[in-house]
MIDOTI-395915 format. One record per residue (C-alpha): x, y, z; residue number from 1. Coordinates in pm, 1 decimal. Example, Ala and Ser with C-alpha at 12.3 -4.5 7.8 and 13.67 -1.06 7.14 Angstrom:
BEGIN
((1230.0; -450.0; 780.0); 1)
((1367.0; -106.0; 714.0); 2)
! end
This chain:
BEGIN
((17731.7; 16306.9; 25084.2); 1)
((18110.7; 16293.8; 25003.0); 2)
((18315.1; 16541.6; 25053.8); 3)
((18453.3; 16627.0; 24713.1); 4)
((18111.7; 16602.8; 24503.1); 5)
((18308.6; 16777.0; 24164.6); 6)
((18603.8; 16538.7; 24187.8); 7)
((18370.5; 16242.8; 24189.4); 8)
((18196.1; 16372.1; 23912.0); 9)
((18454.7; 16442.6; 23740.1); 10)
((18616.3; 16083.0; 23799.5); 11)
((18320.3; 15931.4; 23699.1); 12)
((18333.7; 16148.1; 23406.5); 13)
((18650.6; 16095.4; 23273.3); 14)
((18565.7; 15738.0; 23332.3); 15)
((18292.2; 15762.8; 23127.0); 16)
((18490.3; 15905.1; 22815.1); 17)
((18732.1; 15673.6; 22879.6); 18)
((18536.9; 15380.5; 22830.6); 19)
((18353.9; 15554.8; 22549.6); 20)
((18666.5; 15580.7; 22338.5); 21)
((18790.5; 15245.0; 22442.8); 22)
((18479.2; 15079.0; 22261.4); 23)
((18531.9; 15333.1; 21979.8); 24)
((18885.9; 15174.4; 21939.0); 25)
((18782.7; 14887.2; 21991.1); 26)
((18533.2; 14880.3; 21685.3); 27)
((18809.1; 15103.3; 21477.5); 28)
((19057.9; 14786.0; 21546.2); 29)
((18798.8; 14526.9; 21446.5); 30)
((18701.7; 14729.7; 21107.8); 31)
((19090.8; 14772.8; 21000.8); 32)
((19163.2; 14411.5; 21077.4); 33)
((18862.6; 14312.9; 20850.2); 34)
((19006.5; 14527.6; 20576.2); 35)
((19325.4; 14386.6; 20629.1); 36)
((19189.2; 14055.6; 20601.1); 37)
((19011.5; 14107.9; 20288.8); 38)
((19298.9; 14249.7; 20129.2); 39)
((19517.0; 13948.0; 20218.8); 40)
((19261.0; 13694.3; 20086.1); 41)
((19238.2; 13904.0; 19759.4); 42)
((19622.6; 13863.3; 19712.0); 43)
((19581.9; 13520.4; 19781.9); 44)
((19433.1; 13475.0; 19491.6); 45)
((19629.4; 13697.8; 19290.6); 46)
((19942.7; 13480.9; 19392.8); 47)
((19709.8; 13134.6; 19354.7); 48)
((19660.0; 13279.8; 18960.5); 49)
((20033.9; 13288.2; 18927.5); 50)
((20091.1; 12975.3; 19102.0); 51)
((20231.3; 12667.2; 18867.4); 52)
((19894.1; 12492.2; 18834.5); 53)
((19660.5; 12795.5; 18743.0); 54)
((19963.8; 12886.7; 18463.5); 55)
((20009.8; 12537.4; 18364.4); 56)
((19615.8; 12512.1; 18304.9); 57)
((19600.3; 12879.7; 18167.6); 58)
((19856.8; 12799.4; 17900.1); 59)
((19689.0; 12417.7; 17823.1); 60)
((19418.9; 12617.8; 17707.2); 61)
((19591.8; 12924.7; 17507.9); 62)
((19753.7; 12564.5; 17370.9); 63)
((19439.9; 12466.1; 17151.7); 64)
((19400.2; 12755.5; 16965.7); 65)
((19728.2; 12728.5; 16794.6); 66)
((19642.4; 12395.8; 16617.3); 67)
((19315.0; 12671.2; 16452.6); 68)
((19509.0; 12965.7; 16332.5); 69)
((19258.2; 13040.6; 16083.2); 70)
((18979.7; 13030.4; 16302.6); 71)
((19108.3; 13256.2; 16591.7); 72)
((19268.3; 13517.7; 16241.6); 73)
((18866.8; 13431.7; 16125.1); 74)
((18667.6; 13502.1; 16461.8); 75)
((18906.2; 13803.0; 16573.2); 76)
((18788.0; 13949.2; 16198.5); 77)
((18482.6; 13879.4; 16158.0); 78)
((18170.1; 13895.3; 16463.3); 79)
((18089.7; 13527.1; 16520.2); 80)
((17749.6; 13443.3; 16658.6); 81)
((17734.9; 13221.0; 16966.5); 82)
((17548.3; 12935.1; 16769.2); 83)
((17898.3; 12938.9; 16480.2); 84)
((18149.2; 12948.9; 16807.3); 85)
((17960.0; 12669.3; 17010.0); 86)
((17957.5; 12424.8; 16643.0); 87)
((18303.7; 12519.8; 16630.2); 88)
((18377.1; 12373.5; 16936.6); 89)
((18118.1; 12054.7; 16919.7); 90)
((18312.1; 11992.3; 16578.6); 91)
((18671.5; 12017.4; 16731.2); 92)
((18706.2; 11985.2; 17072.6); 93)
((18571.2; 11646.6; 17112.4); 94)
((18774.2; 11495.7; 16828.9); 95)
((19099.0; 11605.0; 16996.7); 96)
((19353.4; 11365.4; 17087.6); 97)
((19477.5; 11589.3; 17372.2); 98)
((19134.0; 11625.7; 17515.2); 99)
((19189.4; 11488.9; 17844.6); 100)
((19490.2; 11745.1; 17888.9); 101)
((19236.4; 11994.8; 17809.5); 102)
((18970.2; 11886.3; 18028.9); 103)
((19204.3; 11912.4; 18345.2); 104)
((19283.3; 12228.5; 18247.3); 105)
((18946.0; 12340.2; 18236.6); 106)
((18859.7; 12181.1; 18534.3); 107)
((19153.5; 12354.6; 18695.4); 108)
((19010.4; 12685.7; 18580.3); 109)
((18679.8; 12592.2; 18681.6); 110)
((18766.8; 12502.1; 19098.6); 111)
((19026.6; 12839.4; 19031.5); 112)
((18686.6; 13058.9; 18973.9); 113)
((18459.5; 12876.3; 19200.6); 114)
((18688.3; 12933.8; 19482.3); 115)
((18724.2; 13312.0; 19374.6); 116)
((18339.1; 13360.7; 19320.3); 117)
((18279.4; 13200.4; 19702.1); 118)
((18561.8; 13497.7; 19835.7); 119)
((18380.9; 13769.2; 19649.5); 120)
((18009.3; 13653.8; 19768.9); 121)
((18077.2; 13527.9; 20078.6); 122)
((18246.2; 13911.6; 20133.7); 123)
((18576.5; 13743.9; 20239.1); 124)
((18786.2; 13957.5; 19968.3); 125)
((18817.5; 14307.9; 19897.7); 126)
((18569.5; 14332.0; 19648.0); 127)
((18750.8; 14638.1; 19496.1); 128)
((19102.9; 14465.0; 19429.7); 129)
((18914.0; 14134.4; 19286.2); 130)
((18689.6; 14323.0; 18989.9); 131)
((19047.1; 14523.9; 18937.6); 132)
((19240.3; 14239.0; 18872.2); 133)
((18989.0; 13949.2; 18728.8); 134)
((18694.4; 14093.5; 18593.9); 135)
((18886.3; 14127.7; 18224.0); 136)
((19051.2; 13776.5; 18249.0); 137)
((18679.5; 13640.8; 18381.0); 138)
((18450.1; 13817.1; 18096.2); 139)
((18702.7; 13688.5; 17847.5); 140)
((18764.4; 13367.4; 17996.9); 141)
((18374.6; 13253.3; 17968.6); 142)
((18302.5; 13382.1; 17675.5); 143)
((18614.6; 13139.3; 17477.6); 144)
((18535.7; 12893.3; 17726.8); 145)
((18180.3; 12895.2; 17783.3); 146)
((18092.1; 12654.7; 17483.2); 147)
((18364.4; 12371.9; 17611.7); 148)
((18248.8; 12406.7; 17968.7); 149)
((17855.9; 12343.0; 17765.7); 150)
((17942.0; 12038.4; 17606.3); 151)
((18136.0; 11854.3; 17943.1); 152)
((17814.0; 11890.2; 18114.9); 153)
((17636.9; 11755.0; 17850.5); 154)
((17870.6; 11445.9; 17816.7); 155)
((17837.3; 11401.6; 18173.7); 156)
((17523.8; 11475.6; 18285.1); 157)
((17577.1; 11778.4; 18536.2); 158)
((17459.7; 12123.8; 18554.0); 159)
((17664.0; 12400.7; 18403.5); 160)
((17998.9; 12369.6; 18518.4); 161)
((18136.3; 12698.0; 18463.3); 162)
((17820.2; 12873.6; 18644.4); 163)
((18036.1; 13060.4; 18898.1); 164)
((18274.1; 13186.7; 18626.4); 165)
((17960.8; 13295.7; 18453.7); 166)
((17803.2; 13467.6; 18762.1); 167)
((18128.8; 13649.0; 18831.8); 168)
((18191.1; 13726.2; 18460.9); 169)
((17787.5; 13874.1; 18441.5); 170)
((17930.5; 14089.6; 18741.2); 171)
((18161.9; 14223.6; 18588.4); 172)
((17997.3; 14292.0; 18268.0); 173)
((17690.0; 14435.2; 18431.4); 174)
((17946.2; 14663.8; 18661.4); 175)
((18119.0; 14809.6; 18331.5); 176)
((17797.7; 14882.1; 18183.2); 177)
((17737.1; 15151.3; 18505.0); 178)
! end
């Protein structure tokens, strides 16, 4: 028996507590670095949708609607159904002689929101700070592009391309509705 039975408790103890708080910290640490992380990522893409490309693509598309002034004065005054706004776009789009200038753009936009939708799902971006900045832009973007993004995979075959744009924008349409 040792001589000094308190003091070894006590050691072991404060031993004890010491480890305890270490692991605590340790987990703290790991959490804030995981926030930090998904913040980062999330301003990634906040500086990708201001990079050349994204813009370049963005304003491509803002582009076609100024050879239809009447139609964007027409649809912004009067409640289109989706069935008028998709035979606009089967009567105009594909008669365009910038087309393929438009198709990269959309394209652009499309790998643009498939890489965003994989950081939101995968839970690699804050979450919070995505819907904030890109749930307006998303909700508006598929519902003007929605119809285009239709007919491409009709011409060539595929599923939708703009599904993940569509998932994200349902998100976000679903999340305003709470």
């Amino acid at each position: 028996m040792p001589e000094y039975p308190k003091l070894e408790i006590s050691v072991k103890l404060a031993a004890t507590l010491i480890a305890a708080f270490g692991v605590v910290a340790f987990f703290l640490d790991r959490s804030h670095a995981r926030t930090t992380s998904e913040k980062n990522m999330s301003l990634s893409f906040i500086e990708k949708f201001a990079s050349s490309d994204v813009i370049q693509a963005r304003g491509r598309l803002l582009t076609y609607w100024q050879n239809y002034p009447e139609f964007v004065d027409y649809s912004r005054e009067n409640s289109l159904s989706s069935r008028e706004y998709t035979n606009f776009v089967r009567a105009t789009y594909p008669a365009r002689d910038d087309r393929g200038e438009v198709d990269k753009a959309l394209f652009r936009m499309q790998v643009f929101f498939d890489e965003l939708s994989y950081c939101y799902y995968s839970g690699i971006c804050d979450n919070n700070i995505i819907d904030e900045y890109f749930c307006d832009y998303a909700v508006n973007f598929s519902n003007v592009y929605g119809a285009f993004y239709g007919l491409l995979a009709e011409e060539i075959g595929s599923k939708p391309l703009d599904q993940k744009v569509g998932l994200f924008s349902s998100h976000c349409t679903r999340q305003s509705d709470l």
